[in-house]
N, C-alpha and C positions, 0 to 999 in steps of 0.2 A: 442478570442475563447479559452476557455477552453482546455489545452491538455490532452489527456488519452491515454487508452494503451488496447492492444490486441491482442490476438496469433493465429496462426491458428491451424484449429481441425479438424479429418476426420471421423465422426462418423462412417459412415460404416467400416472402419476398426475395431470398439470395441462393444462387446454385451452391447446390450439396454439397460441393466442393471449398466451399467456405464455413460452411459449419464447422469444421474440424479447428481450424484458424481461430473464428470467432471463439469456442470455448475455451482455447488455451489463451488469447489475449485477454481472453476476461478473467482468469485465474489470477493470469500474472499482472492485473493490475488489480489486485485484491479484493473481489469480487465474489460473490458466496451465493447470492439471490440472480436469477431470470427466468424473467415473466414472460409468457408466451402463451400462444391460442386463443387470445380474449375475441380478436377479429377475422376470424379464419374458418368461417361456417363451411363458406364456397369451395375450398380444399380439401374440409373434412367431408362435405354429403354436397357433391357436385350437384348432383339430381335427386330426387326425393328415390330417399331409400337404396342410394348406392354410395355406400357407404369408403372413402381412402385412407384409413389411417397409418399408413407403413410409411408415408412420408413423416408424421407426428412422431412414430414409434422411434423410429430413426433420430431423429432431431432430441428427443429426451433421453436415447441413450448416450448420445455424443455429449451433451451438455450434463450428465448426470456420471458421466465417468472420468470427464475432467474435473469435477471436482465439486458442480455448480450442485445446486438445490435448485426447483422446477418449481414456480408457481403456475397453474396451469388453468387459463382466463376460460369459464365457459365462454360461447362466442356469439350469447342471444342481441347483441346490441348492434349485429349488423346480420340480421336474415339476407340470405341471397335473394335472390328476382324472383329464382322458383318458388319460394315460397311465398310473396308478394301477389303472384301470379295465382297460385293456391287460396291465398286471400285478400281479393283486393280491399275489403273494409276492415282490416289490422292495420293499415295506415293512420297515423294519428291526426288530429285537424287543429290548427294553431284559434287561435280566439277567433281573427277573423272568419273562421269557418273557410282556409285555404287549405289543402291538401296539404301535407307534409310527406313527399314524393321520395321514388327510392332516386338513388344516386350519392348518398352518403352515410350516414349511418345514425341512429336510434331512432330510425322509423318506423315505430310500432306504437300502437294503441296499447298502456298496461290493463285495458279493459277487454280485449279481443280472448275469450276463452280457445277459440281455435289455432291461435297465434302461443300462447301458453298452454297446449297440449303439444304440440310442433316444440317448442323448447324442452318440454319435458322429456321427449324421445331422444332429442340430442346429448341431454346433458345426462338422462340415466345410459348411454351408448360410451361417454365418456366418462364414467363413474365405474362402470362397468369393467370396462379396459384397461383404467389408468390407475382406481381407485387402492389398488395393492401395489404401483408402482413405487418401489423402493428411494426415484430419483422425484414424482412426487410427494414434493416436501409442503405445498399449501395449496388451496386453492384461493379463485377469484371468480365471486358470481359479475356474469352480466361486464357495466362499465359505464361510470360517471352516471348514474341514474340521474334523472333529470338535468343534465349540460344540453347546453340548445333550449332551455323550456319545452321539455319529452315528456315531463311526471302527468301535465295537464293536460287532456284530450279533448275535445268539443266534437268529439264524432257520434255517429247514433248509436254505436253501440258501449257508449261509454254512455250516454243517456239513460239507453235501456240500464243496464248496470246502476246508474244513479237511483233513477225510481225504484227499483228493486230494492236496494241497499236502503233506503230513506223509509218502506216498510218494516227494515227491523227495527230501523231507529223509533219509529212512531209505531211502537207494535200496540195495539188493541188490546181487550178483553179477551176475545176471542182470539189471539193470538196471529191478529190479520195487524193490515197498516190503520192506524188511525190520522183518517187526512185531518178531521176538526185540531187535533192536537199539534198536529204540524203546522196549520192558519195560526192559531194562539201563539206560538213559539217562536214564528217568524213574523206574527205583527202583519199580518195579511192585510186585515182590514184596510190599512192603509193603501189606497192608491187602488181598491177596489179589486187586488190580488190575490183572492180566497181562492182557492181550488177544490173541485169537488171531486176529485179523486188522485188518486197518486199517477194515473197513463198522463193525467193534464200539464205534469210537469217538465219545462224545456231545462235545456244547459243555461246556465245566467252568462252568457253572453248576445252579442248583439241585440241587446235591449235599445233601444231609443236615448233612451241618459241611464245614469248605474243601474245596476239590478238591487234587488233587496238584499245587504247586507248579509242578511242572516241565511239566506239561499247560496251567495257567494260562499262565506265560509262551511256550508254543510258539502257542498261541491269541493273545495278546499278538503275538507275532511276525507270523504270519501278517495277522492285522486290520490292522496296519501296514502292509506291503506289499499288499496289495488298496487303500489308501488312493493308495501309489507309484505302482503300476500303472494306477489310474483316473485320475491326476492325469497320467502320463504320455501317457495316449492321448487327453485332449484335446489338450496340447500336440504329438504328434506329428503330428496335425493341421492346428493352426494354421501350424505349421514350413513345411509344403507348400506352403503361398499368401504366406506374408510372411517376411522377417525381422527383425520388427518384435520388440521386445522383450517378455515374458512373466511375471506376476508373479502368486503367490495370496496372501490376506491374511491369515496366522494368528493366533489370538487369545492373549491373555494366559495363563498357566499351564494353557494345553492340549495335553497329553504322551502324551498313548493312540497316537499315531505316531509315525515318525520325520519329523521334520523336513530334519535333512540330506540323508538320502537324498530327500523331494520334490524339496529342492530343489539337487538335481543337474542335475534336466531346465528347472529354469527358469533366466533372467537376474534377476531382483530378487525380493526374499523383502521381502515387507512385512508391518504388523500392526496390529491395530486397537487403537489405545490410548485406555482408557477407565480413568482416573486415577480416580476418585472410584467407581464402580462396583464397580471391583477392590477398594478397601480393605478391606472387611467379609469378602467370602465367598471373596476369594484370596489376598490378599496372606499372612496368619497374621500379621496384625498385633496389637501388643499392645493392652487397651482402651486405656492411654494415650494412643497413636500414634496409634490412630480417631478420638480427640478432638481431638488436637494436629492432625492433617492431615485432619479432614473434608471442611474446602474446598479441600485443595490434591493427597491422593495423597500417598500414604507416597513419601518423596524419594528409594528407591532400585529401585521396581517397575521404572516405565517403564522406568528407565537401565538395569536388568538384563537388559530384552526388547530393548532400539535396541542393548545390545550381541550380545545371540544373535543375534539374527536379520541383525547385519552378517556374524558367521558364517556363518549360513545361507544368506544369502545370497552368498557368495563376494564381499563385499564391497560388492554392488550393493543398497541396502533403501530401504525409506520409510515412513511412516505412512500408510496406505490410509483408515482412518479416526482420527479424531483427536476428542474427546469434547469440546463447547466450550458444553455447559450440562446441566441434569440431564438425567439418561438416565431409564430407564420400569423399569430390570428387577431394582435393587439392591434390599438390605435397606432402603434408607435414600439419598433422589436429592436431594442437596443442590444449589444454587447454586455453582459456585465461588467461592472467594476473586476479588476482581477482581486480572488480573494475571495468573492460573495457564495462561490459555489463550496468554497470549505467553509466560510463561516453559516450558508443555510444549512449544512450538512450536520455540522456542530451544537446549532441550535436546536435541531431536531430532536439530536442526540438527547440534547441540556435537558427538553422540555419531556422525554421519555420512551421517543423511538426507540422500537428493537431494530429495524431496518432502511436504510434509506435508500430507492433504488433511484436509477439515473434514466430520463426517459429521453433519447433515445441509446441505441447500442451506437447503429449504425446513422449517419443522415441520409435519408430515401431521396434519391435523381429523381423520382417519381411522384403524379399525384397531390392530391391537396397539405402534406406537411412536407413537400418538397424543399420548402424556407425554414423548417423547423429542426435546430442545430442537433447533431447526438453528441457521444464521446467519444464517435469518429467522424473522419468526413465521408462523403460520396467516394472519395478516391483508398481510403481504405487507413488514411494519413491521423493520426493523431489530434481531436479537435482541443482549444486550448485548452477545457475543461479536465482534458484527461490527465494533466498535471496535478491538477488539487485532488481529484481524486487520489491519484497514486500519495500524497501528501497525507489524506484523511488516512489512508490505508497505514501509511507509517506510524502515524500517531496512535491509531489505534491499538497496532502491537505494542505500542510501548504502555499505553495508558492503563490503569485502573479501569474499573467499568463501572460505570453510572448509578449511583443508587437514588430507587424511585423513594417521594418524600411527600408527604402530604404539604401542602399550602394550608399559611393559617387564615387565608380568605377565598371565600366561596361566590361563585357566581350562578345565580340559575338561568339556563336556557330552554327557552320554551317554543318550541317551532310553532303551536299552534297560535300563541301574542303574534310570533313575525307574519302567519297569515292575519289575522284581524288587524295589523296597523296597516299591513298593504291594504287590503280592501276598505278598509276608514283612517286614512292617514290624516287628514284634516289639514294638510297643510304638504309645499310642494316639496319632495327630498327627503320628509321626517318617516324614518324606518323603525322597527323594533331594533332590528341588527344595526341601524348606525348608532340611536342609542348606547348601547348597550358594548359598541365596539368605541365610542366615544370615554366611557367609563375606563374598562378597559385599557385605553391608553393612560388616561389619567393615571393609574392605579401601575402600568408602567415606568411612567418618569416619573414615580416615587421610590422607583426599587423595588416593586413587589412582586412575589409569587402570585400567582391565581391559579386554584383549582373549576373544574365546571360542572355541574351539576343536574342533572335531568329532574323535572319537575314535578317527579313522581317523589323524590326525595324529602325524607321528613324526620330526619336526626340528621341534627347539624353540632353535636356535638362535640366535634374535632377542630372546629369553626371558630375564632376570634369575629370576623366581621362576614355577613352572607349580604349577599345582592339581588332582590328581586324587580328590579329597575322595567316597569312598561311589564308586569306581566298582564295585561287586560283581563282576564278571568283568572280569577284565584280561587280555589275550593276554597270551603269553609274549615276543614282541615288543615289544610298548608297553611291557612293564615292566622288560626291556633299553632301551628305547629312554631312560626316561625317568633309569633308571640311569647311564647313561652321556654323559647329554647334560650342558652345563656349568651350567646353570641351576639353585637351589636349588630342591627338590622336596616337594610335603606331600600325604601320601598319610591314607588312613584319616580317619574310623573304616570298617569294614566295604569299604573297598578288596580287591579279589583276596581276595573272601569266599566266592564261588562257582565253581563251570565253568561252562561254557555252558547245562549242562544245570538248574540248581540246587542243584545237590548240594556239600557241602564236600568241600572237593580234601584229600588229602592227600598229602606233607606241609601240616601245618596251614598255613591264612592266617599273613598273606600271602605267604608261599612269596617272600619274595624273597634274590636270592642275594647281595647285599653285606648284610644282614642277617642279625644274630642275633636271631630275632623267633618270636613264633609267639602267635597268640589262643589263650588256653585255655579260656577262658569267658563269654559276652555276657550282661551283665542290660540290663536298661531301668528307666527310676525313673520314678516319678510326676511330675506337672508341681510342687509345691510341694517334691520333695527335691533339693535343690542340695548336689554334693559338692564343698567347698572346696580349693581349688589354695594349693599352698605360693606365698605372697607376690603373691596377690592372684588374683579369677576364680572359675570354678568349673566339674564338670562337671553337664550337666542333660541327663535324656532317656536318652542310650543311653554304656554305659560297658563296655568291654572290661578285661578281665585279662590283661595281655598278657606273657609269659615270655622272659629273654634278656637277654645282659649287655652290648646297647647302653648308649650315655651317654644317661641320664635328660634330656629339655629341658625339662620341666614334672614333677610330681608331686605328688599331694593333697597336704594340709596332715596326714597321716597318714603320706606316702613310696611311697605306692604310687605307678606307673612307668603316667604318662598320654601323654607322648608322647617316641620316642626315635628318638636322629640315628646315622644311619651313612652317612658322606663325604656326597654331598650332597641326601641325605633323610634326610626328618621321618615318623614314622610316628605317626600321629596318633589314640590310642585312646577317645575321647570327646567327645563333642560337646557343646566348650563353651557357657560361655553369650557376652555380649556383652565383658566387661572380659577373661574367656579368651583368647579370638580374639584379641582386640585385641594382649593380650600378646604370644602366638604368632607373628602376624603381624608386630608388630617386629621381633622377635628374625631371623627369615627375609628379612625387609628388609633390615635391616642387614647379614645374612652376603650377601645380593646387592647392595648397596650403591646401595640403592634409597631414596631420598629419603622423608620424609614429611610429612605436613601434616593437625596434629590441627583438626578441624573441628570449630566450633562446633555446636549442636545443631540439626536442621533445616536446615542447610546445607551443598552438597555443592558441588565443584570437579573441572571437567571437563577436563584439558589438549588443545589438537589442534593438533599441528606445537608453534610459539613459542608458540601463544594459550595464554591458560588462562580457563575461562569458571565464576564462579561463581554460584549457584543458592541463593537463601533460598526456603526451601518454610515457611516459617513466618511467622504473620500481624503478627510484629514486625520493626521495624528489628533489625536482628543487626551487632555491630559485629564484622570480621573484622581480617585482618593487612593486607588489601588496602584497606581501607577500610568503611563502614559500608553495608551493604546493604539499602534498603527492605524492607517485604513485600512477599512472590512477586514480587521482582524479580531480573535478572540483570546480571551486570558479564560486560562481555568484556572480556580485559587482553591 
């Protein structure tokens, strides 16, 4: 498939008389995709049930006869006043039980059934209309589902919904809820917690000290699926009038829902990558690494997100937005390096994009991203971005197109492990996703591909080496499955540390049966104690005691027993640091006879089919094996 490129645009922001302008500069700077409607409730349905779309109609002809293709955003993520006004309890309530107020936008409870019949009428009005539109070429449900912490509600009628929902879970005999069964599951007894019927149950917040675990993540559960569910019934919607392609755009390290399961019901899983934004407040970068990559994005974020969300998407993704000057909302909104916005552009590409769009068209004089740069300015003048653009643009005509390749290493991602280590981290910082995004890198500055894998997954036959690193609940299936497949396997730290419910299973973790294993005891260490590994590394963070006369693969500099193999797994009791990994992950390479390529610093290497594309994210030339690489420049070989 062919890759192109396209930015998002808000036409009702700018007189009609600029429309016309706008789609011919966007041709001519080789442009193919714009995204429009996602935020424009108030334009389309002023007043409940008066209906304007000839401003809409207008704007997708102009843009669809210049040449463009129309993604076209439903626009539930920012309800007008009216219908706030209509319901004031769809407002969503943050933990502290504070209002979450209109005046900006995903203020809405995904628990409000009257709030989701109100979108249902907008977006079958728009399906209706648009759904045979020739110059609708995709759609886009909703926007950034849970950005801001939106997915979680603490309102009463996300409560009611709870207890409801926790009836199916705990269904009866009779086909009712069984409260006995829910006290047993969640370990009631303790702390005199037992509930005698299902009305008894609050939101697990504002407890006095934590809530019960096991109550957190069934709320964790539930918020998730009300996410599913809403996201589903716009698209079963749209389904009715087109069968035009359907895609929503999730954001960088946000994991309060399942992502897989959304997107079961779509065709493409896109995401909004904002390289320089993300370093400070998500990435968990070192201060080093803030400094070394301020103008370019720590080198292995983005590549972590283009490959989940290829996952996620069943192979179909793109960048929805794509960050091509400072943004308005970080700690700190630098410039990029020149160079960074063809090289994010490129790796996109590398890692399996069909689309990268550019977020903004225009920069808004106006309003809260009034700081946030487009690929114009305010004055209508060329931002620097629109150089590398026009540059992708060139290259693309001249290029070959990209062939998708499988990876011969696999990672699994488990949204529901990253809720159970938030809610029982045991230690301050330590995440499923930094885990696991710590791997990751390592598995980076080796040279390697990684594919990613939802946890439903159970042939891994395509697979030299698969990664189930911190899945805390492991069916009994997967952990057969993962036993037995021919691929080397690295499980732990805290893999098959819980049941479903939260509770340690006994026989101890991780209860596997070609294993002589068993955890006996978890600490966590401070951020400055590093326990050193025999012959180089070390562990940091969280470190098990693990009992059992497997063969030692690792062991401190003391003998104690850090990670151990039996046939073709690795059980992994400590989360190393960087030279750790590193180790670990040779040694498992090479027992799957998987290649590597140590990489110089700041620079990573992407293989796709024969290509191999490499990437300096650093503001020096960097000389490689391949040759010498400018700054934030890329080679395709």
């Amino acid at each position: 498939m062919q890759r192109s490129l396209g930015t998002c645009y808000y036409p009702e922001h700018w007189d009609e008389d600029l429309w016309h302008q706008d789609a011919r500069q966007m041709v001519e700077a080789g442009l193919s995709w714009v995204r429009i409607g996602e935020f424009a409730w108030k334009r389309m349905e002023p007043d409940e049930g008066k209906f304007e779309f000839e401003w809409l109609d207008k704007a997708i002809d102009i843009l669809g006869q210049a040449g463009l293709k129309v993604v076209l955003g439903t626009p539930t993520a920012t309800p007008p006043k009216w219908v706030v006004d209509k319901y004031p309890d769809m407002l969503a309530r943050d933990e502290n039980g504070s209002l979450r107020k209109f005046g900006s936008r995903r203020h809405y409870c995904f628990s409000h059934m009257g709030y989701l019949e109100q979108c249902r009428d907008i977006v079958t009005r728009l399906a209706k209309r648009y759904g045979n539109n020739p110059y609708v070429a995709a759609w886009q449900t909703d926007n950034e589902y849970g950005c801001h912490n939106t997915s979680i509600s603490y309102s009463a009628v996300a409560r009611d919904g709870f207890c409801a929902w926790l009836r199916t879970v705990f269904r009866g005999k009779n086909n009712d809820g069984d409260i006995a069964a829910l006290n047993r599951a969640w370990g009631n007894v303790f702390w005199s917690m037992e509930y005698d019927s299902f009305e008894d149950i609050d939101l697990p917040n504002l407890t006095v000290t934590e809530a019960n675990p096991a109550h957190v993540l069934a709320f964790r559960r539930y918020s998730s699926k009300k996410v599913v569910e809403f996201n589903r019934a716009q698209v079963d919607i749209i389904r009715q009038y087109c069968d035009t392609p359907i895609a929503h755009n999730y954001m960088g390290r946000i994991t309060d829902f399942d992502h897989f399961e959304v997107g079961k019901d779509l065709d493409i899983a896109s995401w909004d990558s904002y390289p320089l934004g993300f370093l400070e407040d998500r990435v968990g970068a070192s201060k080093q690494e803030q400094i070394d990559f301020s103008l370019q994005g720590h080198p292995d974020f983005q590549a972590f997100h283009h490959d989940l969300y290829r996952a996620v998407g069943k192979g179909r993704w793109w960048v929805m937005e794509q960050q091509p000057g400072p943004v308005n909302w970080a700690p700190y909104n630098p410039a990029p390096l020149p160079g960074m916005v063809r090289l994010w552009t490129w790796e996109a590409f590398a890692h399996g994009a069909e689309v990268v769009c550019y977020f903004r068209w225009r920069q808004a004089p106006f309003a809260q991203e009034q700081m946030h740069a487009g690929l114009l300015r305010p004055d209508n003048a060329p931002a620097p971005a629109m150089t590398e653009v026009q540059q992708v643009t060139s290259e693309l005509s001249d290029a070959s197109d990209i062939i998708k390749a499988k990876a011969r290493i696999a990672l699994i991602f488990d949204y529901n492990s990253d809720a159970m280590w938030s809610i029982q981290p045991q230690g301050q910082s330590l995440s499923y996703f930094g885990l696991n995004f710590d791997i990751y890198c390592a598995l980076r500055r080796l040279g390697l591909s990684i594919d990613f894998l939802s946890p439903d997954t159970r042939d891994f036959a395509e697979y030299g080496l698969v990664i189930a690193a911190g899945m805390m609940h492991m069916p009994d299936d997967l952990k057969a499955a993962l036993a037995h497949c021919s691929a080397q396997v690295l499980l732990g730290p805290r893999s098959a540390a819980r049941d479903a419910h939260m509770a340690i299973p006994v026989p101890l973790p991780p209860d596997l049966k070609d294993f002589d294993i068993a955890v006996a005891q978890v600490q966590t260490l401070r951020p400055e104690i590093l326990i050193p590994l025999a012959g180089g590394g070390a562990v940091k963070g969280y470190f098990e005691l693990i009992e059992g006369d497997d063969e030692d693969v690792l062991t401190t500099a003391k003998g104690v027993s850090v990670a151990k193999i039996a046939h073709n797994m690795i059980y992994l009791a400590g989360w190393l640091d960087d030279a750790g990994f590193e180790r670990l992950l040779k040694i498992m390479c090479e027992k799957a006879k998987i290649g590597i390529v140590q990489m110089p610093y700041g620079v990573r290497r992407r293989r796709a089919g024969d290509e191999e594309f490499w990437f300096n994210y650093t503001a020096d030339a960097v000389d490689t094996s391949v040759g010498t690489i400018a700054p934030a420049d890329v080679l395709r070989l």
